[in-house]
N, C-alpha and C positions, 0 to 999 in steps of 0.2 A: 483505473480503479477509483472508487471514492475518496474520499476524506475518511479513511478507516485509523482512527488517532487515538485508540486505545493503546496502543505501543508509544505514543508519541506523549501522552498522557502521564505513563506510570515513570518515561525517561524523565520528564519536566517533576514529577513528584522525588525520584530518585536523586536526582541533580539538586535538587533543593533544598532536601532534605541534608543533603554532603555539605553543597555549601553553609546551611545554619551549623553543623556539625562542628566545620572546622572552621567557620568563625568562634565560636566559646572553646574550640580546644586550642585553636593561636591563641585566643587570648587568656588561658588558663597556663598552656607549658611556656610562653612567650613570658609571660609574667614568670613563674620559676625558674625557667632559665636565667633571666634578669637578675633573680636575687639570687642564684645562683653562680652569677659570675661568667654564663657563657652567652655571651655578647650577641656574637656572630648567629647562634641558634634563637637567640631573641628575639630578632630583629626580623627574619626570614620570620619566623612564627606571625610576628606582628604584621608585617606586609601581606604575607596571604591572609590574615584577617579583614584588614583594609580590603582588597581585591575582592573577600569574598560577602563584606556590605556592599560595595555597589553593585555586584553580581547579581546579587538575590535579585535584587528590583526588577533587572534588565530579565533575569530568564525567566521571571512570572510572566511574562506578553510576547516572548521575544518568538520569531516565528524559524529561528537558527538555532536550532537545538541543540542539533548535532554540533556547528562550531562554537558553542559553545560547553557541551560536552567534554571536550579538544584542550578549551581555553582553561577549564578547571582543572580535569584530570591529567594534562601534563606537567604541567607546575607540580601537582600532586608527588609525579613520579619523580621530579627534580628536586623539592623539595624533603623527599624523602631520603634521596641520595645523597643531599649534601647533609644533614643534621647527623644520618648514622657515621657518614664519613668524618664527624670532628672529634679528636680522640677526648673529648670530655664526655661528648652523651654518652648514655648508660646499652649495654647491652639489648633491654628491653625492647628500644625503639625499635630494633629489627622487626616488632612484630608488626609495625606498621605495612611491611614491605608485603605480608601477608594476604592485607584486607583489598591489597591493588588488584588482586584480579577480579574479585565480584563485583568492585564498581563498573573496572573495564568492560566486563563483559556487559553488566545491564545496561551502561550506558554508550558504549561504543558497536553493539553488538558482537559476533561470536568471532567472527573473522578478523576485524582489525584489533579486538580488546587480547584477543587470542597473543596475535603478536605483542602487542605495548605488556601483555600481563608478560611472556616470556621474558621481554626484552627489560623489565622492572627488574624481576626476580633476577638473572643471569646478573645485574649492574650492582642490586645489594650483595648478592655473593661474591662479586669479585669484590669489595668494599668490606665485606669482611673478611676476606681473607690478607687482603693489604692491612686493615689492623690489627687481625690476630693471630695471621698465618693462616698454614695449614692444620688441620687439630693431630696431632701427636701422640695422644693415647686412647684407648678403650674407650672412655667416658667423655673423651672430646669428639671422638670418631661418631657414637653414640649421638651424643646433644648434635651435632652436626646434621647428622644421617637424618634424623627424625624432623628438623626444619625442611631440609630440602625435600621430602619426600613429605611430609604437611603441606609445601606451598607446591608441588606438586598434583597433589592430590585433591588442591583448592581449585588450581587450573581447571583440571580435568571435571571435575563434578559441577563448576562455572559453565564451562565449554557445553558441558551437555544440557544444563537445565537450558541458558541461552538457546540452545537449537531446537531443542522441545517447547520452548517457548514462543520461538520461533514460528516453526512447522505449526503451532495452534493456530496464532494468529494467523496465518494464510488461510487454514481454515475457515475461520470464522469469516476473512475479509471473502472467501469464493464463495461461502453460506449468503452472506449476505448481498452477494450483489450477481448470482445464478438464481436462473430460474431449473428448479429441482424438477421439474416435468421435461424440460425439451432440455435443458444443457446450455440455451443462448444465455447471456447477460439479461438481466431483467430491468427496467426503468430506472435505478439507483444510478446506474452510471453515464443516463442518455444524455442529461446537460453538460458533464464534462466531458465528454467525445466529442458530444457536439463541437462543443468548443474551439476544441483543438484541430477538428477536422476544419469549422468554418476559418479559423486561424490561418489554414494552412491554405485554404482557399484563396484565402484575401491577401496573404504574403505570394504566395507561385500564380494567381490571378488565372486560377483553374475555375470552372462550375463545380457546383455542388446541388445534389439535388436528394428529393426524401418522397419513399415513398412508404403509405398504410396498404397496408395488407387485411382484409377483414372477410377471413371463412363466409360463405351464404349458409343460411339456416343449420347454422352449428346445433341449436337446440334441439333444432330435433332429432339429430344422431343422438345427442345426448340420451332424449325421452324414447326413440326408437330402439336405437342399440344397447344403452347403457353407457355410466361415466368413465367405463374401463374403456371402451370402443373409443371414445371421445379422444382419452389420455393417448390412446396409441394415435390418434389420427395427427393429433397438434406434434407427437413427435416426429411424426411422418413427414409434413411442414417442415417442420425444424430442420429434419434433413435434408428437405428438396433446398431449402432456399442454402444451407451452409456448403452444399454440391454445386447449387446453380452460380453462385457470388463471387464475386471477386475477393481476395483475400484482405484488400483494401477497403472493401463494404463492410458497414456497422450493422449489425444485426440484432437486435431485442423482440423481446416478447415482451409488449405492454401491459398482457395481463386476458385473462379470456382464450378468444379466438382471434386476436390480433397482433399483427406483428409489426413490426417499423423497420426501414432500412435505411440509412444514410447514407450517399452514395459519393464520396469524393471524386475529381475528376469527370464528373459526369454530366452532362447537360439536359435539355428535357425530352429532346429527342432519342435519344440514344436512352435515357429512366423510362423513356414511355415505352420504346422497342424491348426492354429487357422485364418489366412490367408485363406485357403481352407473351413473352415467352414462360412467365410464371405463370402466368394464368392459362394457358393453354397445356402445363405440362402437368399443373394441377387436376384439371378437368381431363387429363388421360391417365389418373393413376389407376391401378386396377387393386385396389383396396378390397377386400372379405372377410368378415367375419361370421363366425358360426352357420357359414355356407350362406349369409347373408351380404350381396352387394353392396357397398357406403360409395355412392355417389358423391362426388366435392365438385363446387366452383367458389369463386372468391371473387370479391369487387376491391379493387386497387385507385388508389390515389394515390397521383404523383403531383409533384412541383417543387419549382428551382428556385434556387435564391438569386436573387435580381440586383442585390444590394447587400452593402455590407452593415448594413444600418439594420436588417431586417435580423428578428429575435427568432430564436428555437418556436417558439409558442406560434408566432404567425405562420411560418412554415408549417409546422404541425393542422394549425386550424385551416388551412388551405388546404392541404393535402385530406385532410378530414370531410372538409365540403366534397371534393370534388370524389371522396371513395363516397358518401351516403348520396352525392345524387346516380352514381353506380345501382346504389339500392334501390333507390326508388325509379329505377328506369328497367328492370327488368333481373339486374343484378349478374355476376357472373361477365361483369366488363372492366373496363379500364377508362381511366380521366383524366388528362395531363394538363393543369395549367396552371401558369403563374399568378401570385399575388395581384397582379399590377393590372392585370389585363383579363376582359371576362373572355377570352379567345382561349378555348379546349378544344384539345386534340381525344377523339373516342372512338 
């Protein structure tokens, strides 16, 4: 998938936001603690203020979100547990113990903030009850009941915005990188596959090879049958090649009536043989509309990568020459050759 950093965006604005937060509030209750006389609560105020000036800086660029995420909101949780645990602070603080689950969850997501918010909450309650017991009457039972079931209730309505928020984002990241006609991944994702695939090649010192795919006179199905006729044809495609491919083949739709494959493991003989099987299975489909035949063939480029120096682009633009001189030869053929060498295989 892309670079989809809308989620990664709102955590780094969220994280940042906490950190400026609880730098002015250590140094607001750090300072009345002080003139208050409790030391021990001062000091911890004061150090996570420190921590959270040179923070800022670091998680404006820093490309570790998440451990940093980790690095602020546990101290968070620590620090919250030791200030309500000194029998000088005031009742109040507990309500800090409150606000830990909606960080956790925005900024750890739903699953791990899910546990650190339990495992907060569970560690202030036993912490209060080593300082004030168990509650004993009516009105303690009361005041009691309604924190636990308040930070309850924070959990769960956390928990759920997080998964909804969640579930969009996926959304949006499959909107954005599907092609809504056929179902394949569409060109947003083709350079980091790439990538990864060529990675993968030059690390296990496998072939890789790529080939275009380009319908013959799509237009005029278009202007013949209509653009509904068209839609179903390219989905048609869509399906022979996602039937015909290996699970390990990259498959997009460039846009149009073209398609790309990326073919890990594979050499140019074996792209060119499976190339010819595409083309020949295409040129048998028996396609009809409105009791009208739609005849298909398609001109294919293929070629391998020969080097590990050699970029997505030049691949591409080989594979490109060698499917348009398919076109200009008659079309409804196949072209197999490398960068390096004018020797094709047709």
């Amino acid at each position: 998938m892309p670079k989809f950093d809308h989620g990664d965006h709102q955590r780094r604005q969220v994280l940042l936001t906490l950190i400026v937060i609880t730098f002015f509030g250590g140094l607001f209750f750090g300072t009345l603690n002080w003139i208050r006389g409790i030391t021990a609560a001062a000091l911890i105020e004061f150090a996570f203020a420190l921590f959270c000036l040179g923070a800022f800086w670091l998680v404006r660029t820093s490309r570790r979100l998440y451990r940093w995420s980790l690095a602020v909101t546990i101290p968070w949780i620590l620090a919250v547990w030791l200030i309500v645990s000194m029998p000088a602070a005031a009742e109040s603080v507990f309500i800090w113990a409150l606000v830990l689950p909606i960080l956790l969850m925005l900024l750890l997501g739903r699953r791990l903030g899910l546990c650190l918010s339990l495992v907060s909450l569970a560690g202030a309650l036993l912490i209060a009850i080593y300082r004030f017991g168990l509650p004993q009457d009516a009105d303690q039972i009361a005041y009691a009941a309604n924190l636990v079931i308040a930070g309850l209730v924070i959990v769960a309505l956390s928990y759920v915005y997080e998964r909804s928020r969640e579930k969009a984002e996926q959304g949006l990241r499959h909107l954005a990188v599907t092609d809504a006609l056929t179902g394949l991944p569409n060109r947003t994702l083709l350079y980091e596959n790439f990538a990864r695939a060529k990675a993968l090649a030059i690390r296990q010192k496998t072939p890789l090879s790529l080939m275009v795919l380009d319908l013959d006179r799509f237009k005029e199905i278009n202007d013949k049958h209509g653009h509904d006729v068209g839609d179903r044809v390219l989905f048609q495609i869509a399906e022979l090649l996602r039937s015909r491919l290996r699970r390990s083949d990259l498959v997009f739709r460039m846009g149009g009536e073209e398609f790309l494959v990326v073919m890990p493991d594979t050499d140019l003989d074996r792209a060119a043989t499976l190339a010819e099987d595409l083309r020949q299975r295409i040129a048998a489909l028996q396609m009809e509309f409105h009791d009208q035949p739609v005849r298909l063939t398609t001109s294919i480029g293929v070629t391998e990568m020969t080097s590990a120096e050699q970029s997505f682009d030049s691949l591409l633009r080989q594979a490109d020459q060698n499917m348009y001189w398919c076109k200009e030869n008659g079309r409804n053929r196949v072209r197999a050759s490398r960068a390096e060498t004018s020797e094709a295989r047709d």
